[in-house]
Chimera marker file (.cmm) of the C-alpha trace (Angstrom):
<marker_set name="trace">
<marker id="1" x="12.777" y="1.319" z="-13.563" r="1" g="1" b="0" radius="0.5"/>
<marker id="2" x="11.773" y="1.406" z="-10.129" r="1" g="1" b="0" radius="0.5"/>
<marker id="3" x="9.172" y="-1.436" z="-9.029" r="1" g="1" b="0" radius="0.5"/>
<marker id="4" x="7.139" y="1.437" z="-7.254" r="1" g="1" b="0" radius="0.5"/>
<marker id="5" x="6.656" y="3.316" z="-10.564" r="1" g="1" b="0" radius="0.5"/>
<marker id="6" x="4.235" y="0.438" z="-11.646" r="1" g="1" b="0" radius="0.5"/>
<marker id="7" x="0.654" y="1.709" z="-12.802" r="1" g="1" b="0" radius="0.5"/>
<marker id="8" x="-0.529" y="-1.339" z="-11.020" r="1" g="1" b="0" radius="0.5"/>
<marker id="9" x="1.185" y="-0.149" z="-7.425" r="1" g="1" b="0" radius="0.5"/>
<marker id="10" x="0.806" y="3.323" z="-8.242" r="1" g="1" b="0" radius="0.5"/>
<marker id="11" x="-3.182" y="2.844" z="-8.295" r="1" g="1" b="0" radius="0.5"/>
<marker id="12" x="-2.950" y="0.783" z="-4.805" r="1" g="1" b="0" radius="0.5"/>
<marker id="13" x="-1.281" y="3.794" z="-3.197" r="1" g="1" b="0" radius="0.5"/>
<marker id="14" x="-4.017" y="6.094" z="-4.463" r="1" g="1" b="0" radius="0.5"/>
<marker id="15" x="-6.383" y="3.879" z="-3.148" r="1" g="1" b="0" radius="0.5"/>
<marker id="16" x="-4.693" y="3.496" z="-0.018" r="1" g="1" b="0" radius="0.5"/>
<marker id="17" x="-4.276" y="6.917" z="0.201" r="1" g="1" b="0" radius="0.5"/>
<marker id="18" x="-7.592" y="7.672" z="-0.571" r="1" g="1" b="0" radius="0.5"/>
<marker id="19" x="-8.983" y="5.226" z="2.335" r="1" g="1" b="0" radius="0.5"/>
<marker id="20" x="-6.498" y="7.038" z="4.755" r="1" g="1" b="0" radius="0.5"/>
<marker id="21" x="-7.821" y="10.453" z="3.766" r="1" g="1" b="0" radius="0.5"/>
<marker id="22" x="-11.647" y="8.795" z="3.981" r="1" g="1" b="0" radius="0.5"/>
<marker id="23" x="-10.829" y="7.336" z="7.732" r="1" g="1" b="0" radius="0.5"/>
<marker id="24" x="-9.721" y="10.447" z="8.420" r="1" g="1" b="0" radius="0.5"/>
<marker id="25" x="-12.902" y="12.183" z="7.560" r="1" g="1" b="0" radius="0.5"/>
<marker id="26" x="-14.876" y="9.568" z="9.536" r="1" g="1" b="0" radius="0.5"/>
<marker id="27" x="-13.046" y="9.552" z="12.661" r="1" g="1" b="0" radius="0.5"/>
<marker id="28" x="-13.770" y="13.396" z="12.535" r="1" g="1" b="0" radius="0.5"/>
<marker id="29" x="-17.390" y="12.862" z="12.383" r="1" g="1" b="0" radius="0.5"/>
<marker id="30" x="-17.779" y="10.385" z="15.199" r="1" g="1" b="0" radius="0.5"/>
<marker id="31" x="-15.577" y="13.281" z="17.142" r="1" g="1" b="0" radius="0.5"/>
<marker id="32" x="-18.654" y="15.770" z="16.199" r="1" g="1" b="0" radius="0.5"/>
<marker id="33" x="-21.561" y="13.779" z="16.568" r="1" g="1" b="0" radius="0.5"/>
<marker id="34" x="-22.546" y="15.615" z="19.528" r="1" g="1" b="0" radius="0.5"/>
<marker id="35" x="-21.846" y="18.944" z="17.856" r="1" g="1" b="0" radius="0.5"/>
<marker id="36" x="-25.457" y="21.212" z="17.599" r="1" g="1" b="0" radius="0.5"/>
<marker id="37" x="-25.659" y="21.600" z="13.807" r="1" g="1" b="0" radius="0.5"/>
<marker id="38" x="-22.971" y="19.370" z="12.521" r="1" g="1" b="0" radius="0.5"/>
<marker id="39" x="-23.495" y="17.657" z="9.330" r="1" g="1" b="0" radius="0.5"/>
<marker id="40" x="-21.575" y="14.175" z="8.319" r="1" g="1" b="0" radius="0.5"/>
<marker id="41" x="-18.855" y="14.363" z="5.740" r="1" g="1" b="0" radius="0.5"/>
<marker id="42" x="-17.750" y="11.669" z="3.584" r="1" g="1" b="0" radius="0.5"/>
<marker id="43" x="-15.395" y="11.282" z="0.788" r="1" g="1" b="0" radius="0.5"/>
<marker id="44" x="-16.847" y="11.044" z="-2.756" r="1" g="1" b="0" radius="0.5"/>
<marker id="45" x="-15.932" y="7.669" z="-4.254" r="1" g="1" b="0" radius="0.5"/>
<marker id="46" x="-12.897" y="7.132" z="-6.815" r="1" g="1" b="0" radius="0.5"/>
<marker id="47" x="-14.000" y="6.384" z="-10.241" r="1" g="1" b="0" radius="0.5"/>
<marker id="48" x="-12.346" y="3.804" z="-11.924" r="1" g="1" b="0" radius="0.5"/>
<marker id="49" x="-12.444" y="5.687" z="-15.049" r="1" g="1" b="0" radius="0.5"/>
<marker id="50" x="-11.062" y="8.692" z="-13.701" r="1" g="1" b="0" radius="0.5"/>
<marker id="51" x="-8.452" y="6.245" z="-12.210" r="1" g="1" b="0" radius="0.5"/>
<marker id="52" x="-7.481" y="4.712" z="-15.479" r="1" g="1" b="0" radius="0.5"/>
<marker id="53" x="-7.419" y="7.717" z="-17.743" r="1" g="1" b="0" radius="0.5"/>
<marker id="54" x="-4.679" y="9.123" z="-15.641" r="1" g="1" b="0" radius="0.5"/>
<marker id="55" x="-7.228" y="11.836" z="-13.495" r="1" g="1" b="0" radius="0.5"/>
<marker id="56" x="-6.474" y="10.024" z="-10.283" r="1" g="1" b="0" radius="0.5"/>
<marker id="57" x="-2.897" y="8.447" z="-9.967" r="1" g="1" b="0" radius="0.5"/>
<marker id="58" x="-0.090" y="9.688" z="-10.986" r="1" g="1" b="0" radius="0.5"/>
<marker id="59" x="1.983" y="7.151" z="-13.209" r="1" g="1" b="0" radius="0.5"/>
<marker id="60" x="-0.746" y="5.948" z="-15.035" r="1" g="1" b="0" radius="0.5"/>
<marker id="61" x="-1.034" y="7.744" z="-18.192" r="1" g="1" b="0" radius="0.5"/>
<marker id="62" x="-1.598" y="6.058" z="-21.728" r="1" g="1" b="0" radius="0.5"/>
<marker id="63" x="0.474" y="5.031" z="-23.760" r="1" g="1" b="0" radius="0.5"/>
<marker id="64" x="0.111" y="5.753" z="-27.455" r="1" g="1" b="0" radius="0.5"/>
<marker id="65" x="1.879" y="4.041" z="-29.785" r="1" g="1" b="0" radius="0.5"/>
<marker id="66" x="0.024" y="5.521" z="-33.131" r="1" g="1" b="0" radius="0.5"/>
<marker id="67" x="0.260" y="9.306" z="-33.632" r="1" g="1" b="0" radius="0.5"/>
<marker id="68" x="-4.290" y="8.264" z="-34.053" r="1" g="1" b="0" radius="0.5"/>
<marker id="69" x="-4.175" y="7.394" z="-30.460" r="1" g="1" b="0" radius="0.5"/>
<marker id="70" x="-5.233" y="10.220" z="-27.993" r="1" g="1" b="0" radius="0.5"/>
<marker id="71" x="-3.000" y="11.103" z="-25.263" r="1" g="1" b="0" radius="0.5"/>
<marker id="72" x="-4.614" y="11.471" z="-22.078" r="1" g="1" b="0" radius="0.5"/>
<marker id="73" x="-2.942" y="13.621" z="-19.571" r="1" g="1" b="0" radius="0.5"/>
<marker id="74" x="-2.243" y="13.354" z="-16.034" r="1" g="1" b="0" radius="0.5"/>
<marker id="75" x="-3.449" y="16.039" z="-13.884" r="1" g="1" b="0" radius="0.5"/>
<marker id="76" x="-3.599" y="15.153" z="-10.197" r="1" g="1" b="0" radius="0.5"/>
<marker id="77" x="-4.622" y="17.571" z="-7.207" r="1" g="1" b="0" radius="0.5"/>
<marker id="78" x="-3.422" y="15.611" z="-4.564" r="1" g="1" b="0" radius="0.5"/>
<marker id="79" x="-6.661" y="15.938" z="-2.603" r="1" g="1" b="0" radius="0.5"/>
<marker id="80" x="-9.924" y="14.172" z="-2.942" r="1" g="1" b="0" radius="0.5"/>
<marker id="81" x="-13.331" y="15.756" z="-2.896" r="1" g="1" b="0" radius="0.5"/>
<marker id="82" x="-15.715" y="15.842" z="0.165" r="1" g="1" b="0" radius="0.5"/>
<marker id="83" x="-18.897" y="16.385" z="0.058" r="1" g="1" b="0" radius="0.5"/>
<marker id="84" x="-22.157" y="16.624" z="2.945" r="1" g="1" b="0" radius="0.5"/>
<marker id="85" x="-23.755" y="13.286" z="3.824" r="1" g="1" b="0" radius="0.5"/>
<marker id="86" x="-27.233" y="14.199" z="5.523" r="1" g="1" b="0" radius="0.5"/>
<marker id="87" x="-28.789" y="11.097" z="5.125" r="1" g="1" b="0" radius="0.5"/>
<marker id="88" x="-29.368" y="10.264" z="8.269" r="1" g="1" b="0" radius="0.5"/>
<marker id="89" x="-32.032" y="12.197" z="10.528" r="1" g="1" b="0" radius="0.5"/>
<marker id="90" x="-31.396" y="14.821" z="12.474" r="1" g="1" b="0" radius="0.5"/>
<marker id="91" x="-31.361" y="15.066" z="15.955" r="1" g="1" b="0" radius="0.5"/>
<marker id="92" x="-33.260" y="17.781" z="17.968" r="1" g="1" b="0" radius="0.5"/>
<marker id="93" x="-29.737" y="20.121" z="18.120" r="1" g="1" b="0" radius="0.5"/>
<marker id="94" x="-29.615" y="19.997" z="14.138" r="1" g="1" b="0" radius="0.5"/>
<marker id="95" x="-26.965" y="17.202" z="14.538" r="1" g="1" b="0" radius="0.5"/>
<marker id="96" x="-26.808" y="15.061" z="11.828" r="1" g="1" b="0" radius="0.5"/>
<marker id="97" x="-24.275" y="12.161" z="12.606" r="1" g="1" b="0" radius="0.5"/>
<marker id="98" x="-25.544" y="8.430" z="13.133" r="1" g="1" b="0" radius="0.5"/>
<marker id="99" x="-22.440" y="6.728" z="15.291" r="1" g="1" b="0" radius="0.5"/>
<marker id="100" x="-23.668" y="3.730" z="14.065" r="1" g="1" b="0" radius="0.5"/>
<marker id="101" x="-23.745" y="4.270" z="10.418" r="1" g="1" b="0" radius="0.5"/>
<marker id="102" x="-19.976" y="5.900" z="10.471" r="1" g="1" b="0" radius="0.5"/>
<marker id="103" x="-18.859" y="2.848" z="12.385" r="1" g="1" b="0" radius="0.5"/>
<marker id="104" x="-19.506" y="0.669" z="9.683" r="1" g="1" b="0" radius="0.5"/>
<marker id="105" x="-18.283" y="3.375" z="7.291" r="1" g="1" b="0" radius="0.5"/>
<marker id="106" x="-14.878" y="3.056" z="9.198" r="1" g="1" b="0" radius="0.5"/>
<marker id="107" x="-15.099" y="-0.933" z="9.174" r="1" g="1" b="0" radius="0.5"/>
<marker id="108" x="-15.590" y="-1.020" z="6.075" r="1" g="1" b="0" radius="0.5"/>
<marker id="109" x="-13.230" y="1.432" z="5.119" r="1" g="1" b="0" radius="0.5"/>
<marker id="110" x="-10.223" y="-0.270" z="7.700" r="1" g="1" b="0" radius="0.5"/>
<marker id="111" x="-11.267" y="-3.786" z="5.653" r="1" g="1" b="0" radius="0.5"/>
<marker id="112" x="-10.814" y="-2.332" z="2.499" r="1" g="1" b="0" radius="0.5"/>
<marker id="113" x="-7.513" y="-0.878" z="3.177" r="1" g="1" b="0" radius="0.5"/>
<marker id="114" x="-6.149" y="-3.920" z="4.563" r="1" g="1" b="0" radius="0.5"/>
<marker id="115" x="-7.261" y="-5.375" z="0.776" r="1" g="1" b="0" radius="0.5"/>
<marker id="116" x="-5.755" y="-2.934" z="-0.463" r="1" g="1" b="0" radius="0.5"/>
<marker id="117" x="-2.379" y="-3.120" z="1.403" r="1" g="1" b="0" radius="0.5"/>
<marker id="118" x="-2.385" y="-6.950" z="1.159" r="1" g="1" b="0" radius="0.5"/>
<marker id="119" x="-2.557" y="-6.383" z="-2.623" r="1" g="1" b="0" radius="0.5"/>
<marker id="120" x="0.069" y="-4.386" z="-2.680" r="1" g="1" b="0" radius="0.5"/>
<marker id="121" x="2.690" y="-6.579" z="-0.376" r="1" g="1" b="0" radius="0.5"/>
<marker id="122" x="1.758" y="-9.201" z="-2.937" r="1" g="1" b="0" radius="0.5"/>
<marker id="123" x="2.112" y="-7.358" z="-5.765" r="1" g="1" b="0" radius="0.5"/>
<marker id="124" x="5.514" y="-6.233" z="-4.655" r="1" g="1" b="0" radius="0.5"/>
<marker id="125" x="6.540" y="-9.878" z="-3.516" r="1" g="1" b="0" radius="0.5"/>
<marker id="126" x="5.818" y="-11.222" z="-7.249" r="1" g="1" b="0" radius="0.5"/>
<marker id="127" x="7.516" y="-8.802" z="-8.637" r="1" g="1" b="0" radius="0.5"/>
<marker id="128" x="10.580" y="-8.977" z="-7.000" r="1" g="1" b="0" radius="0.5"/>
<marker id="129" x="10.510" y="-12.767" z="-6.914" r="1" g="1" b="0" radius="0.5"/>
<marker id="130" x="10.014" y="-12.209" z="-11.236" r="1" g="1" b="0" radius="0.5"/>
<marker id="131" x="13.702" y="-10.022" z="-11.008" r="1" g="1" b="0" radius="0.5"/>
<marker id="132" x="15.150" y="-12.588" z="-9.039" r="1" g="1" b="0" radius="0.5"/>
<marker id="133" x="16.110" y="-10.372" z="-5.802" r="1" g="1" b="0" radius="0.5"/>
<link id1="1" id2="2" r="1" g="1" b="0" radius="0.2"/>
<link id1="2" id2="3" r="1" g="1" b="0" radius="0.2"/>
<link id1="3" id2="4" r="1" g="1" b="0" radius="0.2"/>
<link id1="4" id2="5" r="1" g="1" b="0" radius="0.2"/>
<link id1="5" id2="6" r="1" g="1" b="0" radius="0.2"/>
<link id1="6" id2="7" r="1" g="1" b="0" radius="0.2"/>
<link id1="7" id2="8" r="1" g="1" b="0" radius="0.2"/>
<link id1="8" id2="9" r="1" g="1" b="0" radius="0.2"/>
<link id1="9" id2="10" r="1" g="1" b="0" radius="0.2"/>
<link id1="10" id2="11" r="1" g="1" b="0" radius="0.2"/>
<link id1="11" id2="12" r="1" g="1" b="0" radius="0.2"/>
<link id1="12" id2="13" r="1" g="1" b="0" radius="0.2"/>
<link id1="13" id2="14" r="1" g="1" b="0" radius="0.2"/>
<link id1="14" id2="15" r="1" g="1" b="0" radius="0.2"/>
<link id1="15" id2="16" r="1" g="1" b="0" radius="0.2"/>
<link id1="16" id2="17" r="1" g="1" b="0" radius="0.2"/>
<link id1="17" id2="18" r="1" g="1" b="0" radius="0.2"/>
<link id1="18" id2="19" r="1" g="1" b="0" radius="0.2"/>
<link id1="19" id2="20" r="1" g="1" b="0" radius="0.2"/>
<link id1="20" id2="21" r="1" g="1" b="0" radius="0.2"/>
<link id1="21" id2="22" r="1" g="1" b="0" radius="0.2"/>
<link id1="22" id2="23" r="1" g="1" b="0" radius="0.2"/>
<link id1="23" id2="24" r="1" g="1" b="0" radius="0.2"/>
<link id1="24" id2="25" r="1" g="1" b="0" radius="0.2"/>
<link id1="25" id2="26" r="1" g="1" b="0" radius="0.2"/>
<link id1="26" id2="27" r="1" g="1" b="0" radius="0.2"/>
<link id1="27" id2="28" r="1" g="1" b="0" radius="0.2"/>
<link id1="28" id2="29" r="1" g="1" b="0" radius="0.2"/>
<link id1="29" id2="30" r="1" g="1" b="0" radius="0.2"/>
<link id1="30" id2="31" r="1" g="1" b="0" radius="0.2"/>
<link id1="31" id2="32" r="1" g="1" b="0" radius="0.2"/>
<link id1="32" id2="33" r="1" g="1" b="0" radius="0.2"/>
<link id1="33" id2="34" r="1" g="1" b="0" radius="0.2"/>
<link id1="34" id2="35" r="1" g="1" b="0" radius="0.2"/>
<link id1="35" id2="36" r="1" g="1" b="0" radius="0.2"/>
<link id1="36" id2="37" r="1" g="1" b="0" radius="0.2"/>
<link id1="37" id2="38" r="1" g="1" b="0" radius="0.2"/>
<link id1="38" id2="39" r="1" g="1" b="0" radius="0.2"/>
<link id1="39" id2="40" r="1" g="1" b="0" radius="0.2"/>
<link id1="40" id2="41" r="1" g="1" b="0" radius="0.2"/>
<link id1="41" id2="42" r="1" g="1" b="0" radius="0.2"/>
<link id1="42" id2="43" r="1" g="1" b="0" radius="0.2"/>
<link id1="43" id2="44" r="1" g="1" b="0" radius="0.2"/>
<link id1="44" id2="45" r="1" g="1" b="0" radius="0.2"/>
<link id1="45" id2="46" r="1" g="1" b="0" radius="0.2"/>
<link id1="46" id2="47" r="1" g="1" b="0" radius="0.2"/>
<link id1="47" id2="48" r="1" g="1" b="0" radius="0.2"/>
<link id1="48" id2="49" r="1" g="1" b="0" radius="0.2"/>
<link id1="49" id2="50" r="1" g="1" b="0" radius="0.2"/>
<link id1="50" id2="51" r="1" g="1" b="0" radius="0.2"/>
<link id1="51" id2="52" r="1" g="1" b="0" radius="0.2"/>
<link id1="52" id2="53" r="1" g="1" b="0" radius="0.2"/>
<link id1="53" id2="54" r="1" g="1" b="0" radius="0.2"/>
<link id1="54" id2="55" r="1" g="1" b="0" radius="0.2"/>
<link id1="55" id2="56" r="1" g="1" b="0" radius="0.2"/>
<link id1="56" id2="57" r="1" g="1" b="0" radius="0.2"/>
<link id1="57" id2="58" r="1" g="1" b="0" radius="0.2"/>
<link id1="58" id2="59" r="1" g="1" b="0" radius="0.2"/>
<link id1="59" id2="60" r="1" g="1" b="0" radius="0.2"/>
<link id1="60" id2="61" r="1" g="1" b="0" radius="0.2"/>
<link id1="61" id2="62" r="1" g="1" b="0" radius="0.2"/>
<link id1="62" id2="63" r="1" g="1" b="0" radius="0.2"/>
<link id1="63" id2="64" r="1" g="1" b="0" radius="0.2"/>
<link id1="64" id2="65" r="1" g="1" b="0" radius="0.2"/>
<link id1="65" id2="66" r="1" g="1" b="0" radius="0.2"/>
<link id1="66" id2="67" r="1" g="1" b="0" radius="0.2"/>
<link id1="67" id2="68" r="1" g="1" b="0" radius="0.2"/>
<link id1="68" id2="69" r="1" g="1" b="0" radius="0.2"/>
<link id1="69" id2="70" r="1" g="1" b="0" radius="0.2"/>
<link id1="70" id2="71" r="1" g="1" b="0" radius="0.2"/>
<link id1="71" id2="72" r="1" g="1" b="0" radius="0.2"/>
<link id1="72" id2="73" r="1" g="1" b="0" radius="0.2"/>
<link id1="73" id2="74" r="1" g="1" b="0" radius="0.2"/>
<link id1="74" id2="75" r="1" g="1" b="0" radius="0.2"/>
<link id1="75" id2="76" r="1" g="1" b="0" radius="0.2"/>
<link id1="76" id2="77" r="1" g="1" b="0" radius="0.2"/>
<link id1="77" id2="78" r="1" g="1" b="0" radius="0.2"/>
<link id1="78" id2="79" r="1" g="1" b="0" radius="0.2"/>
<link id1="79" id2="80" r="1" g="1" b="0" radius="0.2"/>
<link id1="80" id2="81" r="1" g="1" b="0" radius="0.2"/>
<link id1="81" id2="82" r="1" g="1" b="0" radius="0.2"/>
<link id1="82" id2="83" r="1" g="1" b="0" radius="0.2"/>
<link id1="83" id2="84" r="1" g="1" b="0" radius="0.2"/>
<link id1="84" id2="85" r="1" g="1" b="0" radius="0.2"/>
<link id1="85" id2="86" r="1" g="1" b="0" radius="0.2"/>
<link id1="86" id2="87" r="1" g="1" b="0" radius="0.2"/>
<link id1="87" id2="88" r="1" g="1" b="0" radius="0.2"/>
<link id1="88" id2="89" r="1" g="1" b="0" radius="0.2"/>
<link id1="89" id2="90" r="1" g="1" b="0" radius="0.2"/>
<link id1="90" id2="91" r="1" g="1" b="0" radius="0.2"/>
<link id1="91" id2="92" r="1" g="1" b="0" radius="0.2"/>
<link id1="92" id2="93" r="1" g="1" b="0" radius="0.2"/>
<link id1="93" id2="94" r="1" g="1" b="0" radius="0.2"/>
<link id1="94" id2="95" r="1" g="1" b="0" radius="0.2"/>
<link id1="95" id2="96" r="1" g="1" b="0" radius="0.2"/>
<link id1="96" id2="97" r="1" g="1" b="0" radius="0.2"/>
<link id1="97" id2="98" r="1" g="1" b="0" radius="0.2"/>
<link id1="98" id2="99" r="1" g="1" b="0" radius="0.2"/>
<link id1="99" id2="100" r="1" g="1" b="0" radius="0.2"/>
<link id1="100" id2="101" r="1" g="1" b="0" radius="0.2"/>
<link id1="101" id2="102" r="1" g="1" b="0" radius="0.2"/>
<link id1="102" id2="103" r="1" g="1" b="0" radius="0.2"/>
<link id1="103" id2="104" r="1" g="1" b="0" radius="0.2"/>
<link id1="104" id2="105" r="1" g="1" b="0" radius="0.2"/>
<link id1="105" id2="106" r="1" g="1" b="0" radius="0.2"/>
<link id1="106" id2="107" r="1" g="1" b="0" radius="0.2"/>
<link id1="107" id2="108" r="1" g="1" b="0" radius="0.2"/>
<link id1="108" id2="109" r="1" g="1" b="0" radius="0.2"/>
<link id1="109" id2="110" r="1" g="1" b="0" radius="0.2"/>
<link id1="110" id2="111" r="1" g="1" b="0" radius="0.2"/>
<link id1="111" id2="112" r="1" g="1" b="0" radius="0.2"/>
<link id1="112" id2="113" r="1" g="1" b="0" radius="0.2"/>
<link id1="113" id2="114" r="1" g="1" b="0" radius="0.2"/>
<link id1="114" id2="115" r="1" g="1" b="0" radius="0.2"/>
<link id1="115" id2="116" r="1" g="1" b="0" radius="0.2"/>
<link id1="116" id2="117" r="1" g="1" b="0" radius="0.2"/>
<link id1="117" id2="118" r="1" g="1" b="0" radius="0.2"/>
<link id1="118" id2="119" r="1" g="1" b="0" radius="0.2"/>
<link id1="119" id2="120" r="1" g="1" b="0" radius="0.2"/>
<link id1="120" id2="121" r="1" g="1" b="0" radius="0.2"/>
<link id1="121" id2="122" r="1" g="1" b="0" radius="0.2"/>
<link id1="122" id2="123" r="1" g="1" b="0" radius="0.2"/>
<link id1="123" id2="124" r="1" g="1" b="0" radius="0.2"/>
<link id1="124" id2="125" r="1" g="1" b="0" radius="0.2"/>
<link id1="125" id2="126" r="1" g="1" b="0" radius="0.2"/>
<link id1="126" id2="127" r="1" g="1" b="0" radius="0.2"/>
<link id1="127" id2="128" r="1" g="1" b="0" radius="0.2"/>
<link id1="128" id2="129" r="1" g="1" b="0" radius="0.2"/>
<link id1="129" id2="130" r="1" g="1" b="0" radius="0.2"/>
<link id1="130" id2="131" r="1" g="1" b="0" radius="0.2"/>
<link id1="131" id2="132" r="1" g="1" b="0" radius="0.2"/>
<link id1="132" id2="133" r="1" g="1" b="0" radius="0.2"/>
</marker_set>
Protein backbone atom coordinates (compact mmCIF):
# COMPACT_ATOMS: atom_id res chain seq x y z
CA UNK A 1 0.00 0.00 0.00
CA UNK A 2 1.30 3.22 -0.86
CA UNK A 3 1.54 5.84 2.16
CA UNK A 4 -0.11 8.46 -0.28
CA UNK A 5 -3.24 6.28 -0.70
CA UNK A 6 -4.14 7.16 3.00
CA UNK A 7 -7.79 8.67 3.45
CA UNK A 8 -6.11 10.85 5.96
CA UNK A 9 -3.42 12.35 3.17
CA UNK A 10 -5.77 11.92 0.49
CA UNK A 11 -8.23 14.56 2.26
CA UNK A 12 -5.07 17.04 2.87
CA UNK A 13 -4.43 17.05 -0.88
CA UNK A 14 -8.05 17.90 -1.59
CA UNK A 15 -7.83 20.50 0.73
CA UNK A 16 -4.69 21.71 -0.51
CA UNK A 17 -5.88 21.52 -3.75
CA UNK A 18 -8.89 23.15 -3.06
CA UNK A 19 -6.97 26.29 -1.37
CA UNK A 20 -4.75 26.38 -4.59
CA UNK A 21 -7.80 26.46 -6.85
CA UNK A 22 -9.44 29.22 -4.18
CA UNK A 23 -6.03 31.49 -4.38
CA UNK A 24 -6.34 31.19 -7.73
CA UNK A 25 -9.76 32.64 -7.92
CA UNK A 26 -8.70 35.49 -5.59
CA UNK A 27 -5.65 36.59 -7.21
CA UNK A 28 -7.99 36.89 -10.33
CA UNK A 29 -10.24 39.21 -8.60
CA UNK A 30 -7.69 41.62 -7.19
CA UNK A 31 -6.44 41.53 -11.12
CA UNK A 32 -10.20 42.83 -11.99
CA UNK A 33 -10.98 45.10 -9.38
CA UNK A 34 -10.76 47.91 -11.64
CA UNK A 35 -12.83 46.13 -14.27
CA UNK A 36 -16.43 48.31 -14.99
CA UNK A 37 -18.96 45.62 -14.03
CA UNK A 38 -16.89 42.91 -12.54
CA UNK A 39 -18.31 40.93 -9.81
CA UNK A 40 -16.00 38.97 -7.04
CA UNK A 41 -15.79 35.23 -7.27
CA UNK A 42 -15.07 32.94 -4.56
CA UNK A 43 -14.96 29.30 -4.09
CA UNK A 44 -17.88 27.64 -2.24
CA UNK A 45 -16.58 25.99 0.93
CA UNK A 46 -15.81 22.07 1.22
CA UNK A 47 -18.20 20.28 3.37
CA UNK A 48 -16.88 17.97 5.65
CA UNK A 49 -19.65 15.68 5.03
CA UNK A 50 -19.35 15.69 1.47
CA UNK A 51 -15.60 15.10 2.28
CA UNK A 52 -16.15 12.06 4.38
CA UNK A 53 -18.84 10.27 2.44
CA UNK A 54 -16.44 9.97 -0.40
CA UNK A 55 -18.14 13.21 -2.65
CA UNK A 56 -14.92 15.13 -2.35
CA UNK A 57 -11.63 13.01 -2.25
CA UNK A 58 -10.94 10.35 -3.95
CA UNK A 59 -9.68 7.36 -1.67
CA UNK A 60 -12.00 7.86 0.89
CA UNK A 61 -14.87 5.67 0.43
CA UNK A 62 -16.53 3.45 3.26
CA UNK A 63 -15.86 0.58 4.14
CA UNK A 64 -18.60 -1.94 4.83
CA UNK A 65 -17.99 -4.82 6.51
CA UNK A 66 -21.87 -6.09 6.91
CA UNK A 67 -23.77 -6.70 3.64
CA UNK A 68 -26.55 -3.95 6.22
CA UNK A 69 -23.97 -1.34 5.78
CA UNK A 70 -24.55 1.14 2.83
CA UNK A 71 -21.88 1.66 0.42
CA UNK A 72 -21.26 5.10 -0.41
CA UNK A 73 -19.68 5.79 -3.68
CA UNK A 74 -17.02 7.96 -4.83
CA UNK A 75 -17.82 10.31 -7.51
CA UNK A 76 -15.35 13.16 -7.87
CA UNK A 77 -15.41 16.02 -10.64
CA UNK A 78 -12.15 17.22 -10.17
CA UNK A 79 -13.31 20.84 -10.02
CA UNK A 80 -14.85 22.81 -7.26
CA UNK A 81 -17.82 25.09 -7.54
CA UNK A 82 -17.66 28.95 -7.81
CA UNK A 83 -20.09 30.99 -7.20
CA UNK A 84 -20.67 35.31 -7.26
CA UNK A 85 -19.67 37.11 -4.06
CA UNK A 86 -21.41 40.68 -4.26
CA UNK A 87 -21.23 41.49 -0.87
CA UNK A 88 -19.39 44.23 -0.96
CA UNK A 89 -20.74 47.65 -2.52
CA UNK A 90 -20.40 48.61 -5.69
CA UNK A 91 -18.45 51.17 -7.05
CA UNK A 92 -19.80 53.88 -9.47
CA UNK A 93 -18.46 51.58 -12.77
CA UNK A 94 -20.65 48.55 -11.40
CA UNK A 95 -17.36 47.13 -9.94
CA UNK A 96 -17.84 45.06 -7.22
CA UNK A 97 -14.35 44.00 -5.75
CA UNK A 98 -13.15 45.32 -2.20
CA UNK A 99 -9.03 44.88 -2.43
CA UNK A 100 -9.17 44.86 1.03
CA UNK A 101 -11.60 42.19 1.76
CA UNK A 102 -9.83 39.67 -0.95
CA UNK A 103 -6.55 40.41 0.75
CA UNK A 104 -7.54 38.88 3.77
CA UNK A 105 -9.39 36.23 1.75
CA UNK A 106 -5.86 35.38 0.28
CA UNK A 107 -4.17 35.59 3.89
CA UNK A 108 -6.26 33.62 5.14
CA UNK A 109 -6.40 31.28 2.49
CA UNK A 110 -2.10 31.22 2.15
CA UNK A 111 -2.35 30.47 6.28
CA UNK A 112 -4.57 27.79 5.87
CA UNK A 113 -2.66 26.06 3.26
CA UNK A 114 0.47 26.24 5.05
CA UNK A 115 -1.80 24.20 7.94
CA UNK A 116 -2.67 22.22 5.68
CA UNK A 117 0.75 21.35 4.11
CA UNK A 118 2.39 21.26 7.58
CA UNK A 119 -0.20 18.55 8.37
CA UNK A 120 0.58 16.71 5.74
CA UNK A 121 4.69 16.71 6.06
CA UNK A 122 3.80 15.49 9.52
CA UNK A 123 1.52 13.11 8.69
CA UNK A 124 3.90 11.64 6.20
CA UNK A 125 6.95 11.87 8.71
CA UNK A 126 4.91 9.61 11.36
CA UNK A 127 4.10 7.39 9.10
CA UNK A 128 7.17 6.56 7.70
CA UNK A 129 8.94 6.75 11.05
CA UNK A 130 5.83 3.86 12.13
CA UNK A 131 7.39 1.52 8.89
CA UNK A 132 10.70 2.07 10.04
CA UNK A 133 12.20 3.78 6.70
Amino acid sequence: MDLQDLPLLTMLRQRMTWLNQRQDLLAQNVANSDTPRYIARDLKPLDFDQLVGGQGAQGTNMMTTNSRHIAISSSRSGKFEDHETPDQEFNPNGNAVSLEVEMIKVSDTQAQFQAAANLYSKAMTMMKTAIGR
